[in-house]
LOLUMLO-563204 format. One record per atom (N, C-alpha, C, O): x, y, z. Coordinates in steps of 0.1 Angstrom, whole numbers, padded with zeros to 4 digits, always signed. Layout:
BEGIN
XYZ;...
This chain:
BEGIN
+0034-0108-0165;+0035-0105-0151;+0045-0115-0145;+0048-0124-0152;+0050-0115-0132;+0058-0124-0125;+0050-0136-0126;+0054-0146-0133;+0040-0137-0118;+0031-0147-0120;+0032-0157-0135;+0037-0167-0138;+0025-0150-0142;+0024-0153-0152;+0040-0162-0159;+0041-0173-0162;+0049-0152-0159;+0062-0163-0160;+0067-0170-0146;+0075-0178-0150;+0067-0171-0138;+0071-0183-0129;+0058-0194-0133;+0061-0206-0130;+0043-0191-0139;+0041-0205-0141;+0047-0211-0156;+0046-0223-0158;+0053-0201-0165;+0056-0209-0177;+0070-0211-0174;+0072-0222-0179;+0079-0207-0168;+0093-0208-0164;+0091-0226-0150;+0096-0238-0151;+0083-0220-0141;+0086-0231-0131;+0092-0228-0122;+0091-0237-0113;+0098-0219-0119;+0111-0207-0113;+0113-0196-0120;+0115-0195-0132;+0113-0182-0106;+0117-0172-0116;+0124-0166-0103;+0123-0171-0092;+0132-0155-0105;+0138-0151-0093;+0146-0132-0097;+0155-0130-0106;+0144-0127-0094;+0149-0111-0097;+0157-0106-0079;+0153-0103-0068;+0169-0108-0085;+0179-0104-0070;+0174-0086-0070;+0177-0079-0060;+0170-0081-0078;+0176-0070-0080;+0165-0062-0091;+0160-0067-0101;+0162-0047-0087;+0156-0034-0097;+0139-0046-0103;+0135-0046-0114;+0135-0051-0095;+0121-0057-0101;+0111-0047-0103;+0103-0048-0113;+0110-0035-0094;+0103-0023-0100;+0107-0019-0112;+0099-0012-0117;+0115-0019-0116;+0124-0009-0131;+0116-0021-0142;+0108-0017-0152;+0119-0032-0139;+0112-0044-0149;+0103-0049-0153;+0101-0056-0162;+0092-0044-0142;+0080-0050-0141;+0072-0033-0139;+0066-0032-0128;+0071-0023-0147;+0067-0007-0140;+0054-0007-0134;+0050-0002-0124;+0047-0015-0144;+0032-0016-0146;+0024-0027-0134;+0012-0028-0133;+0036-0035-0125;+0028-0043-0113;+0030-0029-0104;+0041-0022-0103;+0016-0027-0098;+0013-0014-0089;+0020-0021-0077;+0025-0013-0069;+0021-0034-0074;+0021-0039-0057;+0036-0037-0058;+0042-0034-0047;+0043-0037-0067;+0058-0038-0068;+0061-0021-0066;+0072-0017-0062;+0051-0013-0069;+0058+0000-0064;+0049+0004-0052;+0054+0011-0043;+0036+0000-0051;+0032+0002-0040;+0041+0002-0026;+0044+0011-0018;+0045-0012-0025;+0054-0019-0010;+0067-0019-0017;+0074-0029-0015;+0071-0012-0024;+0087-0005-0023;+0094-0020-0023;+0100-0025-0014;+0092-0026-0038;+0099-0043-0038;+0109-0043-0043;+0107-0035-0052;+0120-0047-0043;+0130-0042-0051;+0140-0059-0057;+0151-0062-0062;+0128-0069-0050;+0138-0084-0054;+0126-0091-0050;+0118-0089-0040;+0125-0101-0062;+0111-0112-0064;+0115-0129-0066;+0122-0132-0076;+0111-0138-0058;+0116-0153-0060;+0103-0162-0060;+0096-0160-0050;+0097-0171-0069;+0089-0175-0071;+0089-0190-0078;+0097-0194-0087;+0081-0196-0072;+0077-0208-0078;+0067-0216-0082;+0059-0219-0073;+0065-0220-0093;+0054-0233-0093;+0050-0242-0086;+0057-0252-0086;+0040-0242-0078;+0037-0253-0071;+0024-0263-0082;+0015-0259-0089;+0031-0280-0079;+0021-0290-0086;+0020-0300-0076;+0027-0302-0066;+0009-0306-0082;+0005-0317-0074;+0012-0332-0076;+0022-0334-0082;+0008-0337-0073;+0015-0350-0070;+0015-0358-0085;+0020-0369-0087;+0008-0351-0094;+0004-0356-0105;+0015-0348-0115;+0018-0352-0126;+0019-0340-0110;+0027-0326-0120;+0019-0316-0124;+0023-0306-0129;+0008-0319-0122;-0002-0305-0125;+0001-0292-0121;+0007-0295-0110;+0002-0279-0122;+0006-0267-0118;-0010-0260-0108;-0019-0253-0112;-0008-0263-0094;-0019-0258-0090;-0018-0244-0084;-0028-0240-0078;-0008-0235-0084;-0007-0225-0078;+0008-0220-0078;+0015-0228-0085;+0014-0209-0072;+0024-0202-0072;+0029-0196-0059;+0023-0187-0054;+0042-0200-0052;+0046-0197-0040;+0057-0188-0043;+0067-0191-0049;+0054-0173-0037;+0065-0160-0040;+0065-0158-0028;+0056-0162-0020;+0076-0151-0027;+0087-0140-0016;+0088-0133-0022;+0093-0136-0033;+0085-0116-0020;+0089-0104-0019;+0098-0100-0012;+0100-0105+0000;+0105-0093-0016;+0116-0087-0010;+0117-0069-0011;+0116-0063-0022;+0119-0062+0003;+0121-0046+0002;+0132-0041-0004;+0132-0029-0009;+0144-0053-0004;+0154-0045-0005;+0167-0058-0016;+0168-0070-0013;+0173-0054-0023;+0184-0065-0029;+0186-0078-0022;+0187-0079-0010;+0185-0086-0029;+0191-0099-0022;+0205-0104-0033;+0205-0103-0045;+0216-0108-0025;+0227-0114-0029;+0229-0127-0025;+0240-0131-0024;+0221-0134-0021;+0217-0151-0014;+0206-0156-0022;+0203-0167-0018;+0200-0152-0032;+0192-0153-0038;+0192-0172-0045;+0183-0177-0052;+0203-0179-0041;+0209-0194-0042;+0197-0198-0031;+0187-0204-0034;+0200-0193-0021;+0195-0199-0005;+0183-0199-0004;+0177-0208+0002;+0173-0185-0013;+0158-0186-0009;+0154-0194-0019;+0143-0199-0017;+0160-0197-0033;+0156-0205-0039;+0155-0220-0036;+0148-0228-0041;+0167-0220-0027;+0167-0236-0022;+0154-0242-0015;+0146-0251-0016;+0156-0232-0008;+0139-0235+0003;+0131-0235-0006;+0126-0246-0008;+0127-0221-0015;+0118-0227-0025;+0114-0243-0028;+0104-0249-0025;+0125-0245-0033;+0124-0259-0042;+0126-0267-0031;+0129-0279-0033;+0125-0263-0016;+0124-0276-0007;+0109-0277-0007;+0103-0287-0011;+0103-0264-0002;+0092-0266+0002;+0082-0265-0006;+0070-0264-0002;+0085-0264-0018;+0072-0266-0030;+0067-0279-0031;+0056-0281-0025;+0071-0286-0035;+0070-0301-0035;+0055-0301-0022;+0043-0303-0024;+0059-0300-0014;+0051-0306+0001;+0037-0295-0003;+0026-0298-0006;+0043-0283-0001;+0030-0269-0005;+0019-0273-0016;+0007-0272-0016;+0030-0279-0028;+0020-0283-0038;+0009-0294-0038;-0002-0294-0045;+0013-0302-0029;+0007-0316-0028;-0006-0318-0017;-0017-0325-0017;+0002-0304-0005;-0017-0301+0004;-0020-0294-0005;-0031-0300-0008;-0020-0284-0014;-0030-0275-0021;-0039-0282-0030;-0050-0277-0034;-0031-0296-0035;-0039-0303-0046;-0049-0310-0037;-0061-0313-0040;-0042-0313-0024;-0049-0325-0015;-0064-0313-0011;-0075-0318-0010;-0062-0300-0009;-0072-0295+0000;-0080-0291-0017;-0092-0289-0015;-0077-0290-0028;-0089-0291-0037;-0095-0298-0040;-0106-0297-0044;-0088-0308-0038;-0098-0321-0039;-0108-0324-0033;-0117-0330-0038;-0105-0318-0018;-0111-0326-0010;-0127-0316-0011;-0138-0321-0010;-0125-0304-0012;-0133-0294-0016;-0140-0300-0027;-0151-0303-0024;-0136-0303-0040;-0147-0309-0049;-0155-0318-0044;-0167-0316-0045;-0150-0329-0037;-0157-0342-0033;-0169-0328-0025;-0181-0326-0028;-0164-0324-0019;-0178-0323-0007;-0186-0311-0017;-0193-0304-0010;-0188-0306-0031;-0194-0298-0037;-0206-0308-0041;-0215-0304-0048;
């Protein structure tokens, strides 16, 4: 699945025909996706706690640009997500 490789990749990114590649994700044909950008999010430790994607309706040719953001704002995404599981254990 996408998921599945952006956590073993770390980044994955399809400008382009992600329905044709992926036949068998229903949401990719359901909502008419046609370009997928994704990333690993980790914690401050490097742990992998989750996965931050952008769907896309239609081709992207900037596919540089949304990755940049990506890799800006993973870092920060990753580190509340680890910060808010944490904080969730303590209080279990």
């Amino acid at each position: 699945t996408l998921g599945e490789i952006t956590l073993q990749e770390g980044e994955t990114w399809f400008s382009d025909r992600v329905q044709q590649l992926f036949p068998h994700a229903a949401v990719l044909q359901a909502w008419h996706i046609q370009a997928y950008a994704g990333i690993a999010l980790k914690s401050a430790q490097g742990e992998t706690v989750g996965i931050c994607s952008v769907l896309f309706k239609r081709p992207l040719t900037n596919m540089d640009k949304v990755m940049g953001l990506l890799r800006l704002l993973a870092p920060l995404a990753g580190r509340e997500l680890a910060r808010e599981r944490c904080e969730k254990d303590l209080d279990s």
